[in-house]
N, CA, C and O atoms as a Tinker XYZ file with bonds, in Angstrom:
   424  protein
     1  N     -3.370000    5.447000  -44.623000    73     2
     2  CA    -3.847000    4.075000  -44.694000    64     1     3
     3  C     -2.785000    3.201000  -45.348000    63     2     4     5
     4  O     -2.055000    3.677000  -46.217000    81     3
     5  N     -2.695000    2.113000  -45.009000    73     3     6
     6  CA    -1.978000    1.285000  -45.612000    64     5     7
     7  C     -2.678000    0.517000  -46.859000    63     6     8     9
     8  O     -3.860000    0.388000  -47.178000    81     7
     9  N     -1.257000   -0.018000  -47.533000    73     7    10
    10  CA    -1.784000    0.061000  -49.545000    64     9    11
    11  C     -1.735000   -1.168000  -49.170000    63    10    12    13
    12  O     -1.189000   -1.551000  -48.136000    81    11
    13  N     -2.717000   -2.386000  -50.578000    73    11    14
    14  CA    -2.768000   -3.922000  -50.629000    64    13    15
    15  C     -1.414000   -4.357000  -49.467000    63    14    16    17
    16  O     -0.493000   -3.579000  -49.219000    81    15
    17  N     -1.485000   -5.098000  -49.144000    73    15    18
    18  CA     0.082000   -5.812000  -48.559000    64    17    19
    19  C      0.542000   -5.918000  -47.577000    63    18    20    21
    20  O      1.097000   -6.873000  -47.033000    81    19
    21  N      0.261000   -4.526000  -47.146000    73    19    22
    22  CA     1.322000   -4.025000  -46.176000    64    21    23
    23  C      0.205000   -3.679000  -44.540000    63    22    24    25
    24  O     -0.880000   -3.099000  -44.505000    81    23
    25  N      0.713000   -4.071000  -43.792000    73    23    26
    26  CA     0.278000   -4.133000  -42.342000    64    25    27
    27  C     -0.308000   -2.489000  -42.073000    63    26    28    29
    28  O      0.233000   -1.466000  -42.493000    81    27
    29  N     -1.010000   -2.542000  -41.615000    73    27    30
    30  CA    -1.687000   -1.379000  -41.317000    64    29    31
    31  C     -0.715000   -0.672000  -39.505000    63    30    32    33
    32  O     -0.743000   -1.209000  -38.398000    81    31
    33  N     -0.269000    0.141000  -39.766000    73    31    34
    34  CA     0.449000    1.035000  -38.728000    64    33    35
    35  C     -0.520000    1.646000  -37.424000    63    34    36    37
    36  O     -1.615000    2.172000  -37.625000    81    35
    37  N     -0.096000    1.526000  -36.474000    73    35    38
    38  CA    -0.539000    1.279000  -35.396000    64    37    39
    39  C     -1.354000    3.134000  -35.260000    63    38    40    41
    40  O     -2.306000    3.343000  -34.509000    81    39
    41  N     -0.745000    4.195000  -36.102000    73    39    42
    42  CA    -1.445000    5.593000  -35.998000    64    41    43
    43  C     -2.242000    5.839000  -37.277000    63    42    44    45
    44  O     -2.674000    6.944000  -37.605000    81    43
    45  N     -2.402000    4.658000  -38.000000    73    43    46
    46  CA    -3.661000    4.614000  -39.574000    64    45    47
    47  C     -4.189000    5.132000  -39.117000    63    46    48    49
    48  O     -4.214000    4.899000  -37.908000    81    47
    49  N     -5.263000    6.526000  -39.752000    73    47    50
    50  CA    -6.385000    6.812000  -39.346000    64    49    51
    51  C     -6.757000    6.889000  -38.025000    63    50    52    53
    52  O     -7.598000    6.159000  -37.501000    81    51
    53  N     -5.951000    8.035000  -37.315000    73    51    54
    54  CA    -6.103000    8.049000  -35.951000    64    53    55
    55  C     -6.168000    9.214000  -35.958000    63    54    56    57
    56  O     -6.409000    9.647000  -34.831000    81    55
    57  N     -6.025000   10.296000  -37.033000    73    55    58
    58  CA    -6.128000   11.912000  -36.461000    64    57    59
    59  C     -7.448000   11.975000  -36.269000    63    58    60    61
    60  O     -8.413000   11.355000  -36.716000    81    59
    61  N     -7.245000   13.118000  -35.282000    73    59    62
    62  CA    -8.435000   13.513000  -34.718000    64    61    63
    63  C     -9.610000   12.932000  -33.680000    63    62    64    65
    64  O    -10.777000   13.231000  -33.424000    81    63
    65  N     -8.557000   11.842000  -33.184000    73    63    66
    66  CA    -9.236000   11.166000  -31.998000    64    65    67
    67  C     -8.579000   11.763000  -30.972000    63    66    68    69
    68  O     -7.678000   12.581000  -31.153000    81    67
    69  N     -9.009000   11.376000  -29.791000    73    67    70
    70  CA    -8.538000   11.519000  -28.162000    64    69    71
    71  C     -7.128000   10.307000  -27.837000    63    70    72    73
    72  O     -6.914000    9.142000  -28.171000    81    71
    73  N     -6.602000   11.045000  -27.251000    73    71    74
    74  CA    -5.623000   10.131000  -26.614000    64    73    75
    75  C     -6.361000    8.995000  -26.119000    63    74    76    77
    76  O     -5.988000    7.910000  -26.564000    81    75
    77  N     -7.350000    8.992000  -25.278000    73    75    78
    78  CA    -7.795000    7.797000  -24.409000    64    77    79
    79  C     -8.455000    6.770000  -26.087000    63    78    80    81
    80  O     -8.042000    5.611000  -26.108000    81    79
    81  N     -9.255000    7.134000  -27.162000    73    79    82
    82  CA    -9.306000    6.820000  -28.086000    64    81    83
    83  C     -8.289000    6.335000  -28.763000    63    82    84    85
    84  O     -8.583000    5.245000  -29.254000    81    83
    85  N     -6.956000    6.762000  -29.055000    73    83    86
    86  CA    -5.667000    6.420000  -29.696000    64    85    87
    87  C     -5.082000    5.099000  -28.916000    63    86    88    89
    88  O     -4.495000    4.182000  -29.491000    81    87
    89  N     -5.311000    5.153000  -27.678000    73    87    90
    90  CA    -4.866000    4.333000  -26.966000    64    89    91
    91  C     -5.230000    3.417000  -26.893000    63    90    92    93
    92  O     -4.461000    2.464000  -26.768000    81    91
    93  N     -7.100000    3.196000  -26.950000    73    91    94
    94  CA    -8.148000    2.055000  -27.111000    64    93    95
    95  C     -7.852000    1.701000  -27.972000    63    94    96    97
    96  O     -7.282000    0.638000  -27.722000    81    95
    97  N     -7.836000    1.950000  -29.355000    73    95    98
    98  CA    -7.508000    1.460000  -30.967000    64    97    99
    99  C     -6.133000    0.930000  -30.964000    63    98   100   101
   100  O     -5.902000    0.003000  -31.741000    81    99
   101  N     -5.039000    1.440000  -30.095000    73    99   102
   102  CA    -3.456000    0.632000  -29.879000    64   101   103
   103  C     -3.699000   -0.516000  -29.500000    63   102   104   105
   104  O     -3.132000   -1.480000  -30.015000    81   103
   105  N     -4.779000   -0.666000  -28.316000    73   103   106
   106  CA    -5.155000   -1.747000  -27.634000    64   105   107
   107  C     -6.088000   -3.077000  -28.198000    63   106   108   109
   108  O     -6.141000   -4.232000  -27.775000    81   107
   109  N     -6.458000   -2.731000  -28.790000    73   107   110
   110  CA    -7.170000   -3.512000  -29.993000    64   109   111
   111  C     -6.116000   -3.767000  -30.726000    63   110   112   113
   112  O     -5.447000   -4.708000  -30.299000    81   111
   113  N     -5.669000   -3.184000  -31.828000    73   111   114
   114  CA    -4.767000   -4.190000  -32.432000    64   113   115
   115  C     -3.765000   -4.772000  -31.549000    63   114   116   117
   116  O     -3.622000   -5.982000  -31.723000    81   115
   117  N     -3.298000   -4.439000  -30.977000    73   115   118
   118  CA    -2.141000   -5.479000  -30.646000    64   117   119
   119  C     -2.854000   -6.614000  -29.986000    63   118   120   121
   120  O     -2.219000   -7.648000  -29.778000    81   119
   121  N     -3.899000   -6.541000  -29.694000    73   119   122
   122  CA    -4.559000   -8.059000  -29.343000    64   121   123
   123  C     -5.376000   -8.701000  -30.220000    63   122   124   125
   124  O     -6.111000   -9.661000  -29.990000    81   123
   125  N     -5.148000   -7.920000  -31.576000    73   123   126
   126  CA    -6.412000   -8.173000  -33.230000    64   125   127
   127  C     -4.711000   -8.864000  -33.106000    63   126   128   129
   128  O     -5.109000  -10.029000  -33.134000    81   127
   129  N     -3.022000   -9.033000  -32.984000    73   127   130
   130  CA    -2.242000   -9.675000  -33.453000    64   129   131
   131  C     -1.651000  -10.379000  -32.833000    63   130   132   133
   132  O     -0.664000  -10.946000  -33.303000    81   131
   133  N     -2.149000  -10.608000  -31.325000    73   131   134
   134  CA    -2.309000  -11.641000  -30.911000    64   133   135
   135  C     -0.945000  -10.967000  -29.905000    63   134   136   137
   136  O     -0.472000  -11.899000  -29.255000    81   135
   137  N     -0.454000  -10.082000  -29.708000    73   135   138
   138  CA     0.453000   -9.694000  -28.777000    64   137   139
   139  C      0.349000   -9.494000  -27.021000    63   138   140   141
   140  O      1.261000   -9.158000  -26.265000    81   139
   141  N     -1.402000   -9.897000  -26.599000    73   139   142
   142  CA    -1.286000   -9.419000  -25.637000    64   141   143
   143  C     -2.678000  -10.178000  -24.940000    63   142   144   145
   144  O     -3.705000   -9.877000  -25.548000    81   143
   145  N     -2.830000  -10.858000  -24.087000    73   143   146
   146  CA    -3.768000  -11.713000  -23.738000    64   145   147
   147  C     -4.921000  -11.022000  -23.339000    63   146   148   149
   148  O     -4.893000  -10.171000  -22.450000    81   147
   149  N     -6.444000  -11.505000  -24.256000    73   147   150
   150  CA    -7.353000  -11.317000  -23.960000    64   149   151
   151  C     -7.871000  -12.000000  -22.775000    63   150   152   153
   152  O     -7.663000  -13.205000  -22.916000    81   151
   153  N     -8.572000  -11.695000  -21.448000    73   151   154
   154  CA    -9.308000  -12.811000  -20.888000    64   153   155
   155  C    -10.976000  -12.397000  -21.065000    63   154   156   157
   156  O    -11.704000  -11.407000  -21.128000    81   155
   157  N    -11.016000  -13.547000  -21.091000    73   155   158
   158  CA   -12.603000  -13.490000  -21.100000    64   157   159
   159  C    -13.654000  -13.587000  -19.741000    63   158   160   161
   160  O    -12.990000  -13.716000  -18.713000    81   159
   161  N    -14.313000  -13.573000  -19.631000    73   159   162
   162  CA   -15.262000  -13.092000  -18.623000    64   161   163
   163  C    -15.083000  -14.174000  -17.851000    63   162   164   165
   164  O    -14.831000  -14.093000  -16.649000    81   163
   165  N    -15.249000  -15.701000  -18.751000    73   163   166
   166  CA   -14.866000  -16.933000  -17.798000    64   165   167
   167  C    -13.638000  -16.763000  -16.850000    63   166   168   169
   168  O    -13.517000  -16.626000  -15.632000    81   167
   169  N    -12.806000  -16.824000  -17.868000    73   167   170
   170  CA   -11.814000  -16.597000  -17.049000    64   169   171
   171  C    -11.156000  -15.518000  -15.422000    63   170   172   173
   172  O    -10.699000  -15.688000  -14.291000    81   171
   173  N    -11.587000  -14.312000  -16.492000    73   171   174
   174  CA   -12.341000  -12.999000  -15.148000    64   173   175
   175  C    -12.969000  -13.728000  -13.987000    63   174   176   177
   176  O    -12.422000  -13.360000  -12.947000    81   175
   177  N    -13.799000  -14.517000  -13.799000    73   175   178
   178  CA   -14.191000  -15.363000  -12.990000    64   177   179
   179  C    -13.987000  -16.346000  -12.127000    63   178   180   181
   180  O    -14.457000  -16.506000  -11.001000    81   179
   181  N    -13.145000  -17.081000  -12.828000    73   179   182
   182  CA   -12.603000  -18.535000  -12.474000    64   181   183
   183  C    -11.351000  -17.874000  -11.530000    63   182   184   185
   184  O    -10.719000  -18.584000  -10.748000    81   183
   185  N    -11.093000  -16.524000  -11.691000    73   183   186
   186  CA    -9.207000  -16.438000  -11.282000    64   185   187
   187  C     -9.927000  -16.099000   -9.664000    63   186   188   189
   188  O     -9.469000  -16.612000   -8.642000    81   187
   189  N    -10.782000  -15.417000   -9.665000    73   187   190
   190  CA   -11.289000  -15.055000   -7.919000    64   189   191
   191  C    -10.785000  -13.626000   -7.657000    63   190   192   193
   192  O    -10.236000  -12.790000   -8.374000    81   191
   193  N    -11.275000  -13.654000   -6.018000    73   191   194
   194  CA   -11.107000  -12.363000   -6.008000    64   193   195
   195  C     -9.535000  -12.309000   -5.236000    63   194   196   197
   196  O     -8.982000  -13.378000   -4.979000    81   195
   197  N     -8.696000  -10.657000   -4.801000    73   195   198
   198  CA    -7.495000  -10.507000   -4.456000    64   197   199
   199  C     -6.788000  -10.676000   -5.515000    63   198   200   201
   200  O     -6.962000  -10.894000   -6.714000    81   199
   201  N     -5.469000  -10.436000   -4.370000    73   199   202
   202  CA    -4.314000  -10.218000   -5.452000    64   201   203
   203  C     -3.546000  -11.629000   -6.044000    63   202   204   205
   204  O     -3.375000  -12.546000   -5.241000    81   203
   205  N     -3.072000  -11.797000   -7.499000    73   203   206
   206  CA    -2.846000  -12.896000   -7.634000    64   205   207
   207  C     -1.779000  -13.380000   -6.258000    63   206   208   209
   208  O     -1.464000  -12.633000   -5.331000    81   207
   209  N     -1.438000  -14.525000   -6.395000    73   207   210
   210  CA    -0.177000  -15.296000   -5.764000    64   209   211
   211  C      1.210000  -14.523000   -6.092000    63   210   212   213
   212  O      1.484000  -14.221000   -7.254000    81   211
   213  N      1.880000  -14.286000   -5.245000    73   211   214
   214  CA     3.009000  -13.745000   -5.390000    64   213   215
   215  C      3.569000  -12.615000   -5.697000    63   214   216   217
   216  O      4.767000  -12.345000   -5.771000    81   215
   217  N      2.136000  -11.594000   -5.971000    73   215   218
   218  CA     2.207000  -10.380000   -6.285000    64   217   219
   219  C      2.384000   -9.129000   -5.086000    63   218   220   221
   220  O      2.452000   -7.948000   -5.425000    81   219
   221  N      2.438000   -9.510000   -3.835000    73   219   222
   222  CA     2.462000   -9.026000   -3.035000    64   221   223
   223  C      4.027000   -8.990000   -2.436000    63   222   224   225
   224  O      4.703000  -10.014000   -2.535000    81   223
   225  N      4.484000   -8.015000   -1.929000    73   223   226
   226  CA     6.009000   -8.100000   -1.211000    64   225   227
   227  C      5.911000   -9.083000    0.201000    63   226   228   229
   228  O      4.945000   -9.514000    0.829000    81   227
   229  N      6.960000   -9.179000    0.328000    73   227   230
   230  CA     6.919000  -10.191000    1.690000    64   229   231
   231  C      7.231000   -9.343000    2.834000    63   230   232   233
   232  O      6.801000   -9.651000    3.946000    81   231
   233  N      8.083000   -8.094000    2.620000    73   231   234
   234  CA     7.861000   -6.979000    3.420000    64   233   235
   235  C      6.701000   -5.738000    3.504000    63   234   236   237
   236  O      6.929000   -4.604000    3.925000    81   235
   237  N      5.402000   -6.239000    2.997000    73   235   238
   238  CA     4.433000   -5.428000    3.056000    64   237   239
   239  C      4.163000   -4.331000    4.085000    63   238   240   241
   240  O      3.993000   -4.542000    5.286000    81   239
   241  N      4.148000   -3.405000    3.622000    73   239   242
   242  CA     3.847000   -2.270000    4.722000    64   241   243
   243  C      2.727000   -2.439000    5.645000    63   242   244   245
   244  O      1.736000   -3.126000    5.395000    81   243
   245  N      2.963000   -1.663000    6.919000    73   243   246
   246  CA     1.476000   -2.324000    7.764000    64   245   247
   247  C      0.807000   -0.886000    8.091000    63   246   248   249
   248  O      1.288000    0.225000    8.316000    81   247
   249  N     -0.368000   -1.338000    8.027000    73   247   250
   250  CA    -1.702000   -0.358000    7.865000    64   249   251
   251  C     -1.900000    0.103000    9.431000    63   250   252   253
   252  O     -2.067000   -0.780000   10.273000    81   251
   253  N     -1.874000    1.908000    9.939000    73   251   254
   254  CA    -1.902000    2.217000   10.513000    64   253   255
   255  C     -2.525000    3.040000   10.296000    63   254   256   257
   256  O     -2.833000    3.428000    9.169000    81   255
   257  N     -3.085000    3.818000   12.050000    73   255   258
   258  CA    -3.598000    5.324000   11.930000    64   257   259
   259  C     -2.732000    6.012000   13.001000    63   258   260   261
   260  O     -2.468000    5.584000   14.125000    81   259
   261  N     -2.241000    7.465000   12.276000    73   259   262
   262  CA    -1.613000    8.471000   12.918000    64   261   263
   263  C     -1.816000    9.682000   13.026000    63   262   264   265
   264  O     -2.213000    9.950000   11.892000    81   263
   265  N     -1.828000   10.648000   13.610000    73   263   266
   266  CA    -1.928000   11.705000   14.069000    64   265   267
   267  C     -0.821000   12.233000   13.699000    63   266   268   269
   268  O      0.253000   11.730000   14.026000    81   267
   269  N     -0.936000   13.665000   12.736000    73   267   270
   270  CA     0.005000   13.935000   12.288000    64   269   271
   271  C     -0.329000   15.439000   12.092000    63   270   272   273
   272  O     -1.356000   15.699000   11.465000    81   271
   273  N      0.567000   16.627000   12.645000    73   271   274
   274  CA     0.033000   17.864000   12.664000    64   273   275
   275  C      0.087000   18.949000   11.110000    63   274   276   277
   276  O      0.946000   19.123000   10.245000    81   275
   277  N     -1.461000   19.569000   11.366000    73   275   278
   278  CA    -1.387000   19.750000   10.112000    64   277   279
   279  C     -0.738000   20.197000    8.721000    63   278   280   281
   280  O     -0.662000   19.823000    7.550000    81   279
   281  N     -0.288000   21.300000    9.626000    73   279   282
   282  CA     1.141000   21.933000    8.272000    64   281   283
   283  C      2.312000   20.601000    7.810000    63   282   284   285
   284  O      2.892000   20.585000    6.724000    81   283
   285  N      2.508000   19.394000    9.044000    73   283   286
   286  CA     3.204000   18.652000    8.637000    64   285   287
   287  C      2.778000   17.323000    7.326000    63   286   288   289
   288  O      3.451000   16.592000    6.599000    81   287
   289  N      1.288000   17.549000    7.559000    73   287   290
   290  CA     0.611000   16.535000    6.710000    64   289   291
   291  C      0.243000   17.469000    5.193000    63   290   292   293
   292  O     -0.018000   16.979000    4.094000    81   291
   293  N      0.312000   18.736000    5.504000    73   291   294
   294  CA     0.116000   19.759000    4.236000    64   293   295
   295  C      1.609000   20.215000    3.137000    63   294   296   297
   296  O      1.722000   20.608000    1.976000    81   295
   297  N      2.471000   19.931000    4.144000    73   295   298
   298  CA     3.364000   19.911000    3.374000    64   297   299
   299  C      3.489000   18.347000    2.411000    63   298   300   301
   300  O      3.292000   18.480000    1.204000    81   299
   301  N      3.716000   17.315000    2.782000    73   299   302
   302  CA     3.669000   16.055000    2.208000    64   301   303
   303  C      2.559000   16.055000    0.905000    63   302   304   305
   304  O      2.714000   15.919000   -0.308000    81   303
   305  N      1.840000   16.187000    1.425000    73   303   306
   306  CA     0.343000   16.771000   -0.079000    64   305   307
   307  C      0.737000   17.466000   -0.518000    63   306   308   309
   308  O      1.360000   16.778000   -1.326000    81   307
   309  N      0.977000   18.399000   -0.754000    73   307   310
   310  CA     1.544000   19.550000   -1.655000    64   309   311
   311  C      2.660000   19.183000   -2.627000    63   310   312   313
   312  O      3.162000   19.897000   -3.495000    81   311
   313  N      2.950000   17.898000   -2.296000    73   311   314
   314  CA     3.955000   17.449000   -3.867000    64   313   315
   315  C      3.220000   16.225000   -5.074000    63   314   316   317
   316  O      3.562000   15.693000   -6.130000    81   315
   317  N      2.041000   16.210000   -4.151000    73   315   318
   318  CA     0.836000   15.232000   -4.913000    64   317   319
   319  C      0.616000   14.141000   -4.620000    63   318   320   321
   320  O      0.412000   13.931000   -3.424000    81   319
   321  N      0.563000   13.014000   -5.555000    73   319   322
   322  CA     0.691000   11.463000   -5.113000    64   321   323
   323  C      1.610000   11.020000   -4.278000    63   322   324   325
   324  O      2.495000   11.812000   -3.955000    81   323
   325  N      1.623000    9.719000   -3.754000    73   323   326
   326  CA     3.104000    9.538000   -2.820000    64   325   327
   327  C      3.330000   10.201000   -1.752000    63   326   328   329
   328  O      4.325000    9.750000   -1.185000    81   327
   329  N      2.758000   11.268000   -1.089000    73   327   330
   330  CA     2.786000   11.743000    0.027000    64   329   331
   331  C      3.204000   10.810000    1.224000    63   330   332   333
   332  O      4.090000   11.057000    2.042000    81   331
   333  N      2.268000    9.503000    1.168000    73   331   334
   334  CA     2.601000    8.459000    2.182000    64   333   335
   335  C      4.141000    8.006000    2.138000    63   334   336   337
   336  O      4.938000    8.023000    3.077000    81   335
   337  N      4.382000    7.557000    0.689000    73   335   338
   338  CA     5.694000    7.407000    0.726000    64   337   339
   339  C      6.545000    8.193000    1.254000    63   338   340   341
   340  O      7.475000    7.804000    1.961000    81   339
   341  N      6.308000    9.382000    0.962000    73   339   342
   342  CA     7.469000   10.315000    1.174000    64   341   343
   343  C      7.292000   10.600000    2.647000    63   342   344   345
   344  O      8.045000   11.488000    3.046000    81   343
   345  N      6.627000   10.166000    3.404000    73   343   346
   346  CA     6.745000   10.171000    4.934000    64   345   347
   347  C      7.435000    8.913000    5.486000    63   346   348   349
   348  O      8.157000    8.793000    6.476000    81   347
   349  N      7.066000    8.103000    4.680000    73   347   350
   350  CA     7.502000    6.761000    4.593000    64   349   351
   351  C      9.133000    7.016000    4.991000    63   350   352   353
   352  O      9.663000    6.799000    6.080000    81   351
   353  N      9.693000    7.494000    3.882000    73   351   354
   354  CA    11.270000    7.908000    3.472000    64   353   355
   355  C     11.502000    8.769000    4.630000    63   354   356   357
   356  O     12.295000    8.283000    5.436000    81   355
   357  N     10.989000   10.003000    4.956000    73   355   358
   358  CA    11.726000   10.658000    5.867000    64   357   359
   359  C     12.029000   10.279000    7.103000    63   358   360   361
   360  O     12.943000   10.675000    7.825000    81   359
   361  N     10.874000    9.169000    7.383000    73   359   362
   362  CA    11.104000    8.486000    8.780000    64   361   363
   363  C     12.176000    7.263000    8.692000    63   362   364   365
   364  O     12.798000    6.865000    9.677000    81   363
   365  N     12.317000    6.693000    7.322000    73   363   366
   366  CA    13.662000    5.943000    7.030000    64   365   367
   367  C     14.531000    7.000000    7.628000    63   366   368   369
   368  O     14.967000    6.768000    8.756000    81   367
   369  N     14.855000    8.139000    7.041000    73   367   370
   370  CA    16.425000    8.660000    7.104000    64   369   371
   371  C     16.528000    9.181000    8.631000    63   370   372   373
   372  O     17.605000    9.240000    9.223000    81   371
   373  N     15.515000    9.484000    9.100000    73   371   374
   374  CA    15.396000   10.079000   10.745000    64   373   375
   375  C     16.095000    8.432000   11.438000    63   374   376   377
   376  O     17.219000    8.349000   11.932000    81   375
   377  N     15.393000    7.596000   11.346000    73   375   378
   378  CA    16.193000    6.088000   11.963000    64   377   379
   379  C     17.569000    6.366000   11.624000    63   378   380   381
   380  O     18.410000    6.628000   12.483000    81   379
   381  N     17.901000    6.297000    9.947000    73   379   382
   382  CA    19.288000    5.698000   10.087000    64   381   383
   383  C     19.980000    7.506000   10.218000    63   382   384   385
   384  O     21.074000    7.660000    9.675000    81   383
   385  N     19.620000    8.219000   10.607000    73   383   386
   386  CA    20.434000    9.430000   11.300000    64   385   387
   387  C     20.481000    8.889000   12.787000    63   386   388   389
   388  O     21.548000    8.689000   13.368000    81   387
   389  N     19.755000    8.759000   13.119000    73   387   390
   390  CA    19.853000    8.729000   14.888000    64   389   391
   391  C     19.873000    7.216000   15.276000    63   390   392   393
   392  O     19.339000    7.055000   16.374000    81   391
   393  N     20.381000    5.913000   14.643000    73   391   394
   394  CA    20.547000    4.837000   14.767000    64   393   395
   395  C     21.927000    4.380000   15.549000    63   394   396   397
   396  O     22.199000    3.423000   16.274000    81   395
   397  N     22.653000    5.493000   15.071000    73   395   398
   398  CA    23.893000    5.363000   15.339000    64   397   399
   399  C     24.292000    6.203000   16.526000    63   398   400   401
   400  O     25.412000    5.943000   16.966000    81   399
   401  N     23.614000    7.158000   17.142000    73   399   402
   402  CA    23.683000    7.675000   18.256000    64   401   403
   403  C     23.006000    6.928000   19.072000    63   402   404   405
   404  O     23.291000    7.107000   20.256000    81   403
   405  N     22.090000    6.038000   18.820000    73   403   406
   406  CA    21.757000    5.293000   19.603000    64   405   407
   407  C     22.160000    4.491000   19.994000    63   406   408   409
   408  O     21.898000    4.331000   21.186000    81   407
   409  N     23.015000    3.481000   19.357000    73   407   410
   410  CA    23.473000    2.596000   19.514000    64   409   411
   411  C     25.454000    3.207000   20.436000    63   410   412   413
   412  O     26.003000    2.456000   21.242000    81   411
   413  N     25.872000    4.121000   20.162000    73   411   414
   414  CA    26.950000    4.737000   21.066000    64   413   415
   415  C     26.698000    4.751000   22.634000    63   414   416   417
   416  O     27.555000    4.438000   23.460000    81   415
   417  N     24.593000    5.414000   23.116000    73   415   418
   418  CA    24.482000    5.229000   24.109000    64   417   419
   419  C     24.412000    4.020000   24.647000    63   418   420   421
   420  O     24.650000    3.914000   25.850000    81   419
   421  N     24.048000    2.782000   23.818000    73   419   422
   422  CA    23.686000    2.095000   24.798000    64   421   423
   423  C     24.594000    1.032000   25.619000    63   422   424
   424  O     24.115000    0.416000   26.571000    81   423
């Protein structure tokens, strides 16, 4: 604990809580010191629904459905999250491998 004076440290009296607990109590003070914007419900409200303005890329990916065989879709899962991406990527490097043979034929 912190003595008369002195600012109370962000792990005071934190043994023996949960991480998700340690983390809630981080989260509280730094907005008990004003470091980090509370909104309030009004506000929660007033902003609407979606994504703010400008938060979106201007090259947004576009939403498809594919057929994709299974060991090839089991491998991609098997490294966890990002799977999409990482199909994403391999079909990048398949283009710029064969971009350039393409462009010789034509």
């Amino acid at each position: 604990m912190a003595s008369k004076g002195q600012q109370p440290r962000d792990d005071d009296g934190d043994e023996g809580l949960s991480e998700f607990e340690r983390g809630l109590l981080t989260s509280v003070r730094q907005a008990l010191r004003g470091e980090v914007i509370v909104h309030t419900p009004e506000q929660i409200m007033a902003r609407g629904r979606g994504r703010p303005v400008g938060s979106v890329k201007a090259d947004a990916k576009e939403h498809i459905n594919i057929r994709l065989s299974p060991d090839v879709l089991e491998y991609f899962r098997a490294a966890g999250e990002g799977w999409q991406t990482r199909i994403d990527a391999a079909l990048r490097h398949y283009i710029a491998q064969h971009e350039s043979a393409q462009k010789q034929h034509a």
